[in-house]
C-alpha positions in Angstrom: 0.0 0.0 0.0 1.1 3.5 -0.4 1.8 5.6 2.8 -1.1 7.5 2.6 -3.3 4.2 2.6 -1.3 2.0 5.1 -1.7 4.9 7.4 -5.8 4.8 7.0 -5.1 0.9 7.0 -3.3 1.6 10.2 -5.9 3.1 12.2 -8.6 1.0 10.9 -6.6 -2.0 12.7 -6.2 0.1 15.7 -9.9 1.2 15.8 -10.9 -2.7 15.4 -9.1 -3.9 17.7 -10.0 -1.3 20.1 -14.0 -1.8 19.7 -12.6 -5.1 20.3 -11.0 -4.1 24.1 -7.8 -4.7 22.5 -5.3 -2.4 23.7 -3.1 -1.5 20.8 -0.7 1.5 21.6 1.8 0.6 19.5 1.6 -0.9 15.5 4.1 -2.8 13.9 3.8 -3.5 10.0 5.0 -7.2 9.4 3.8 -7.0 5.9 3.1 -4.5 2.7 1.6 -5.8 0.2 -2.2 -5.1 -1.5 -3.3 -5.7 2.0 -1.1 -5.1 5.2 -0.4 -7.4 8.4 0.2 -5.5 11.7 1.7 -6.7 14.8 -0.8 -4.6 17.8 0.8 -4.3 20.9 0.6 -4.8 23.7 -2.3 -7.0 23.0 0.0 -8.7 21.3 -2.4 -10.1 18.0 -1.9 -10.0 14.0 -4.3 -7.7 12.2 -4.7 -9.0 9.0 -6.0 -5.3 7.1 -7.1 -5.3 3.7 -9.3 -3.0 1.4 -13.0 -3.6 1.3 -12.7 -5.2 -2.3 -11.1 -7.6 -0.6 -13.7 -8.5 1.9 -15.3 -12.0 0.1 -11.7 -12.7 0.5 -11.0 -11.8 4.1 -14.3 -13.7 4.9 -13.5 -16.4 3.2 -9.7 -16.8 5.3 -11.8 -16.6 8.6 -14.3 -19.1 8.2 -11.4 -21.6 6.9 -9.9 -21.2 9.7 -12.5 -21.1 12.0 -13.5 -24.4 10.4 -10.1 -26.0 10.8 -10.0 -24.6 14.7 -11.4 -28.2 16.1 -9.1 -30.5 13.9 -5.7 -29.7 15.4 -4.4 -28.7 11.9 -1.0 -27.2 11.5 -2.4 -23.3 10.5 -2.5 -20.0 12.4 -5.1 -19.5 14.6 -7.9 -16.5 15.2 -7.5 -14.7 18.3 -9.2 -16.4 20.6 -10.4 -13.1 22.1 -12.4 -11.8 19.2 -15.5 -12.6 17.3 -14.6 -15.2 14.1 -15.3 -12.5 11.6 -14.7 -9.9 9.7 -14.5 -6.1 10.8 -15.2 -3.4 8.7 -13.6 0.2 9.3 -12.8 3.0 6.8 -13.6 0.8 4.1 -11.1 -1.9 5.3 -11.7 -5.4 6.1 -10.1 -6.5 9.3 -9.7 -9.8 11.2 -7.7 -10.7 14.2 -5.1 -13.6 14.3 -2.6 -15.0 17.3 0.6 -13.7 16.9 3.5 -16.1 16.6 7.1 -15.5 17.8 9.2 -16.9 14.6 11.8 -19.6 15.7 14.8 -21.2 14.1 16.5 -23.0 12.2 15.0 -22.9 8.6 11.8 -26.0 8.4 13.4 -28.8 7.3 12.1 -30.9 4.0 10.5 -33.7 6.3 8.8 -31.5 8.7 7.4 -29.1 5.5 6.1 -32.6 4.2 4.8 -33.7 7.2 2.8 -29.9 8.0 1.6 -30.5 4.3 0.2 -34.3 5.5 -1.2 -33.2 8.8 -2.9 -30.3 7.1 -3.9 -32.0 4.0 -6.0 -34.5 6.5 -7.7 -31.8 8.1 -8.5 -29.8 5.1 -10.5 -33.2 3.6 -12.3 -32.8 6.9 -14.0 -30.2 6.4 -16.3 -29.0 4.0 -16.3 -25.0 2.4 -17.4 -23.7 -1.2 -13.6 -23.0 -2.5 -13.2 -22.8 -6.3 -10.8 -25.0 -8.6 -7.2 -24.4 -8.8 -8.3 -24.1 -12.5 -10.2 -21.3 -12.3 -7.4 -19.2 -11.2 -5.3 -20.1 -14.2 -8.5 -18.7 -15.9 -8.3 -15.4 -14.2 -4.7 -15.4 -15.1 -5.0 -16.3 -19.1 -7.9 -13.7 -19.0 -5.4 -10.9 -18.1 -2.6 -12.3 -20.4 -5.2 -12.1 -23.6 -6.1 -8.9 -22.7 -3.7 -6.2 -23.7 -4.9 -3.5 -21.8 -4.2 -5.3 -18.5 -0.8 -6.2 -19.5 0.3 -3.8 -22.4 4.0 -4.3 -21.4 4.2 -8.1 -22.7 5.2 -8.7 -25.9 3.8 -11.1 -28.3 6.2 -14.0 -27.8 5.9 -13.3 -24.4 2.1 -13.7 -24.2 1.8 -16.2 -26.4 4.4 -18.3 -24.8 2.0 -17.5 -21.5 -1.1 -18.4 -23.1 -0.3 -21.7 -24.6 1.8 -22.7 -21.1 -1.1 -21.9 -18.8 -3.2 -23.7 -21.2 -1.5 -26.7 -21.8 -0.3 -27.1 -17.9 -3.8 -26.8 -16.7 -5.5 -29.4 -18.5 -2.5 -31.5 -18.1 -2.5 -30.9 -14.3 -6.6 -31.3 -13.8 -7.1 -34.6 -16.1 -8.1 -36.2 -13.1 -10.6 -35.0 -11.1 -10.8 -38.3 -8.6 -7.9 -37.2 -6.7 -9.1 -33.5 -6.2 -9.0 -32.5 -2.7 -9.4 -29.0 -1.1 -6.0 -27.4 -0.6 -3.8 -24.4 0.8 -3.6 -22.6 -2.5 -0.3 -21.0 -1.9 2.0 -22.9 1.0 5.2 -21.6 0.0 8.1 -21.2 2.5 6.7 -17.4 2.7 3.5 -19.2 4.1 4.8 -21.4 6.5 6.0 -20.2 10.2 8.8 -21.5 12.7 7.3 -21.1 15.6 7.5 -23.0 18.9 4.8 -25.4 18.4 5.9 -26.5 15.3 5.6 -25.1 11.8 1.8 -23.6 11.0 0.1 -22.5 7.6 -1.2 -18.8 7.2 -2.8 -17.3 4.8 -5.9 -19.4 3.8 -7.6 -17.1 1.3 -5.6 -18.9 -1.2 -7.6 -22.5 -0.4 -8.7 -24.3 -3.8 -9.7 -27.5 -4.4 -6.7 -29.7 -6.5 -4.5 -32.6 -6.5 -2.2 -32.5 -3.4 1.0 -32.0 -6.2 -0.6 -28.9 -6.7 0.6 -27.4 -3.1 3.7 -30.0 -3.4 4.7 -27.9 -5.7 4.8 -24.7 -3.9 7.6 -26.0 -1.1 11.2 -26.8 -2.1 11.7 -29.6 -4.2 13.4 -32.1 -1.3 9.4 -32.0 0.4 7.6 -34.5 -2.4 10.7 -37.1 -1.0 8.5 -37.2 2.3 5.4 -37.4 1.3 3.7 -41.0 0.6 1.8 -41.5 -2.7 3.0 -38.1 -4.2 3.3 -38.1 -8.3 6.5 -36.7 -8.5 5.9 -36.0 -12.3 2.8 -34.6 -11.4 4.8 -32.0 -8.9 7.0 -31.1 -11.7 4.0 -30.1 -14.0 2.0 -27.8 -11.0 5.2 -25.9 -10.7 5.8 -25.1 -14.0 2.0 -24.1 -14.0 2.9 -21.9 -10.9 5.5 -20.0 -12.0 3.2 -19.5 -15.1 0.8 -17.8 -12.9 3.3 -15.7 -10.9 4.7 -14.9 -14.1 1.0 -14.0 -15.6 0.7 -11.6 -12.3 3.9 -10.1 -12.4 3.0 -8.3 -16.2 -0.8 -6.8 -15.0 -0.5 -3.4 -15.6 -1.7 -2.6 -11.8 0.8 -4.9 -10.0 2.8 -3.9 -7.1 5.5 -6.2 -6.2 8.3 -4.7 -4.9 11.1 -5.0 -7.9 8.5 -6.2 -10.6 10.6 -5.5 -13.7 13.2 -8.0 -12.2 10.8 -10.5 -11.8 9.2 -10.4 -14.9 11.9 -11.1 -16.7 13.1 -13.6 -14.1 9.9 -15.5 -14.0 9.5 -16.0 -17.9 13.2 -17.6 -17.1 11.8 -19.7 -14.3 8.8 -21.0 -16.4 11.1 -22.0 -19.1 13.7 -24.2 -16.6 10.5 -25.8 -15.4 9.4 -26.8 -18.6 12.7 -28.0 -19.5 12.9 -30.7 -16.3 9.5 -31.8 -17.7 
């Protein structure tokens, strides 16, 4: 967000979490991105903060994990001293989380694969309307056909997007019987160190999919650990991911930090995917 907006996202999280009887003095900003994650102290809890557009989403994240609360699955939990919902202030969605301490060392490949088990299990426990991992790739040839929302690619460029999202997502979704609902997006960024073990956050992302799908969003040791994993399959869903990060790094409106460096580095990463395949 720009500084002008994280401070109005700012204050919405401190208003929240006051109406709340939170008492939040002091605001740290763990994360910038198209929505913002602040650290409120000294109540010590994580305000998730994003803008209303983003509400359905926001929503969506709570009752996930509000779901998963009673099947001891490895994610990051609401505040237990809140309501399970959404907050709206200033035309920002807020919800309250339990703030984790981060721990070291670095997750190692069999405890990544054994979070993904534990949470895999608990995610086929419960039942939520979450869409295909499919549509998404939708969303993302949608923007790469339409020049308007990404007049900086050129025509290789998007052509080489369009038939790669394509081609990887019917390839990846042939078979249906071994769908299953998912994180969306567990990549090292996703997963926390904390004392009690490494946890999941950020469960807007959940889609239904083949369990390769997340595989292939952790380091490439993980699918080792992991019983009755297609390793061929893991191959394919990461090619088809760096597609879509590639596909969202050339929207006219996005806002990673250093996104001229990574679209030209994630055209490279599709392309040394493709080759292993």
């Amino acid at each position: 967000m720009e500084p002008a907006e994280l401070r109005r996202a700012v204050e919405a999280g401190r208003t929240a979490a006051s109406e709340q009887g939170l008492r939040a003095d002091e605001v740290v900003v763990v994360h910038n991105s198209d929505r913002v994650v602040l650290r409120l102290l000294p109540c010590d809890v994580l305000a998730r903060v994003a803008p209303s557009a983003q509400l359905a989403d926001s929503a969506f994240e709570v009752e996930v994990a509000h779901r998963l609360a009673d099947t001891d699955a490895p994610v990051g939990a609401l505040d237990p001293r809140t309501e399970p919902r959404v907050q709206v202030r200033d035309a920002f969605a807020v919800s309250f989380w339990t703030y984790y301490e981060p721990v070291g060392p670095d997750i190692t490949p069999a405890d990544y694969a054994d979070a993904f088990i534990r949470h895999h299990a608990a995610l086929r426990r419960i039942d939520v309307d979450a869409p295909h991992f499919t549509d998404r790739v939708a969303v993302a040839l949608a923007g790469v056909d339409d020049r308007e929302r990404s007049p900086d690619l050129s025509d290789s460029a998007r052509a080489f997007l369009h038939d790669t999202l394509g081609r990887l997502s019917a390839e990846t979704s042939a078979d249906r019987a071994r769908d299953q609902l998912l994180h969306g997006e567990p990549h090292p960024g996703n997963l926390l160190n904390t004392p009690g073990g490494p946890l999941f956050v950020d469960l807007a992302t959940c889609c239904r999919g083949p369990i390769e799908f997340d595989l292939a969003h952790g380091p490439e040791e993980v699918v080792e650990h992991y019983p009755g994993a297609d390793p061929a399959l893991v191959h394919r869903c990461r090619a088809l991911n760096w597609a879509l990060f590639s596909a969202w790094r050339w929207r006219r409106d996005d806002q990673m930090p250093d996104r001229d460096h990574w679209r030209a580095e994630g055209l490279d990463r599709v392309r040394a995917a493709l080759d292993r395949i």
